[in-house]
N, C-alpha and C positions, 0 to 999 in steps of 0.2 A: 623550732619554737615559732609559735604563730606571735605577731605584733598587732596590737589592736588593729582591729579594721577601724578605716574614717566612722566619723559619729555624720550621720545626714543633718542637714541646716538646719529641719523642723525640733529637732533635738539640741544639736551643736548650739545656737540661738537662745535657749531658754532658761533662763538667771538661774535655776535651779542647777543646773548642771554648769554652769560656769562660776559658781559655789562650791560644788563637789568636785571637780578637774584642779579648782586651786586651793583647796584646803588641805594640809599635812598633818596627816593621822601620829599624834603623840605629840612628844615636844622635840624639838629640834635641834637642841643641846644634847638627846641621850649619843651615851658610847653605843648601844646597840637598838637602832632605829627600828619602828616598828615594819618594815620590810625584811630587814635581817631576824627580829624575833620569830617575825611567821614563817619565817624559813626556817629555822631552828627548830620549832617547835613542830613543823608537819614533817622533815625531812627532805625538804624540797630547792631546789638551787634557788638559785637570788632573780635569777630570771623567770622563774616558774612563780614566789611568791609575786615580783611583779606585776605579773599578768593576773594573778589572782584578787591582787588588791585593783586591779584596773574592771577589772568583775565586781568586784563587790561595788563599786564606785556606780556602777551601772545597774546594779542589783540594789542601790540606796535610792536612785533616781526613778526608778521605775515603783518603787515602792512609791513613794513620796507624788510623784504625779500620778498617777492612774487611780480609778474609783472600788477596785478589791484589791483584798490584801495579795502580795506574793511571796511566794517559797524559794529559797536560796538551793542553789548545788550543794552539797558535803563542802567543798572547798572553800567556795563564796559565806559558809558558815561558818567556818572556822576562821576566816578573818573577820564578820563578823563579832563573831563569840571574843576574839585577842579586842579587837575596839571596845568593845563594852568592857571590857578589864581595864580600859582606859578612863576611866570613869571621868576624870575633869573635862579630857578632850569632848569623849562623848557626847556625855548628858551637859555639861554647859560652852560650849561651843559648836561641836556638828551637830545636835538636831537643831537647839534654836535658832544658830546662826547660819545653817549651811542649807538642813532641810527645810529649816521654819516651821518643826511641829518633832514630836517628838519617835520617835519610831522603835518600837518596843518587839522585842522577842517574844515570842510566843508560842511556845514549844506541844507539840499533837498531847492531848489527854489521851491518846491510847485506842482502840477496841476497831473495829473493820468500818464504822460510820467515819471515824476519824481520817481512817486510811484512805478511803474515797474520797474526803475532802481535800485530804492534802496531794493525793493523786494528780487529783481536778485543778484542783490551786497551781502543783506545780507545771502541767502542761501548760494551762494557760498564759504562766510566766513566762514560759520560753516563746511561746507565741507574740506575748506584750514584745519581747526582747526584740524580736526578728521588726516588730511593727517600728519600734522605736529609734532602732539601731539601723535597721536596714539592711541585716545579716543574720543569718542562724548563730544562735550561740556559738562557743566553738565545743565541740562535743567532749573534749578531754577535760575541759573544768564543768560543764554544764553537760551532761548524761541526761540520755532517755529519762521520760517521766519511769521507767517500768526497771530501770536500773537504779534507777536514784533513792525508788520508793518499796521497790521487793527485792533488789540485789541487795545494794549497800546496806543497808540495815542490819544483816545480817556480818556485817563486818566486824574486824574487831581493832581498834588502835594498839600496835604490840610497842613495846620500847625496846631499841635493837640490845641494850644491856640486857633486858632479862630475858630475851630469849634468840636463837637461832632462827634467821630470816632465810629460807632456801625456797624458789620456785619448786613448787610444783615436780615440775618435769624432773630437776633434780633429788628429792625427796624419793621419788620411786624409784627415781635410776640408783640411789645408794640403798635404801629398801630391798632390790634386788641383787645386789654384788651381793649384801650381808647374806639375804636368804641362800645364796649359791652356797657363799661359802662355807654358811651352817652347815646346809647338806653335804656338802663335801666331806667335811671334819666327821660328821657321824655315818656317813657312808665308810668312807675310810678308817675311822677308830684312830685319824690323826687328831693329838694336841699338842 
């Protein structure tokens, strides 16, 4: 598990992010805190959400100061996407009181002009990130622009109830026992 890397002074310094480092996303009183929801809800340990909400924190900051818009990870999205379900927190406390303006989802209309924007959008993000931060994203929540924007996409969210989660590797290796064994059975005319 990587721990945030230090934030540099020219950032660590600036009310904006010393707003968003002390603001607690949901209410405070819930039985399941919005750390443990986003854990729940990606499949992900408590240390993994974490670090993901420590992402987003930094994905809110970079929005909010810089002069274009940016593009979040899958990850950094999805605790976005769980905050705006928060709707009191959100929209009347984190953007007024945190960002000072309000910062809106905005999700691609679609077609190959759009893919090139958000391509562009998101390289340039992770580049703001390194400028800001004074670090490379860490590449397990924030992926190549070329993974983020023609792999994952093509992904699918499964829920482990309705279906059987197996790697890959294991998938073919029981794929092959079964085909031996077929062959076997009708080579041999055993059942």
């Amino acid at each position: 598990m990587r721990v945030a890397d230090p934030v540099p002074a020219h950032t660590a310094d600036h009310p904006v992010w010393h707003r968003i480092t002390s603001h607690q996303i949901g209410p405070p009183e819930a039985a399941l805190s919005f750390s443990a929801r986003l854990a729940r809800e990606n499949g992900w340990s408590a240390a993994t959400a974490e670090r993901v909400i420590e992402e987003y924190r930094r994905f809110a900051f970079l929005a909010v100061t810089g002069d274009s818009p940016v593009t979040p990870s899958d990850a950094v999205d999805q605790a976005w996407h769980l905050h705006l379900s928060y709707t009191r927190d959100y929209w009347e406390r984190f953007c007024p009181d945190v960002l000072g303006r309000a910062l809106h989802h905005g999700p691609t209309a679609g077609g190959a002009d759009e893919h090139r924007r958000y391509y562009r959008q998101y390289a340039e993000t992770l580049a703001r990130y390194e400028a800001a931060f004074g670090v490379p994203p860490p590449s397990d929540i924030w992926p190549s622009a070329a993974r983020r924007l023609n792999d994952d996409p093509r992904a699918r969210r499964v829920h482990p109830r309705e279906a059987f989660i197996v790697p890959r590797w294991q998938g073919i290796l029981y794929a092959l026992v079964l085909l031996t064994m077929t062959a076997l059975v009708l080579y041999f005319g055993v059942t």
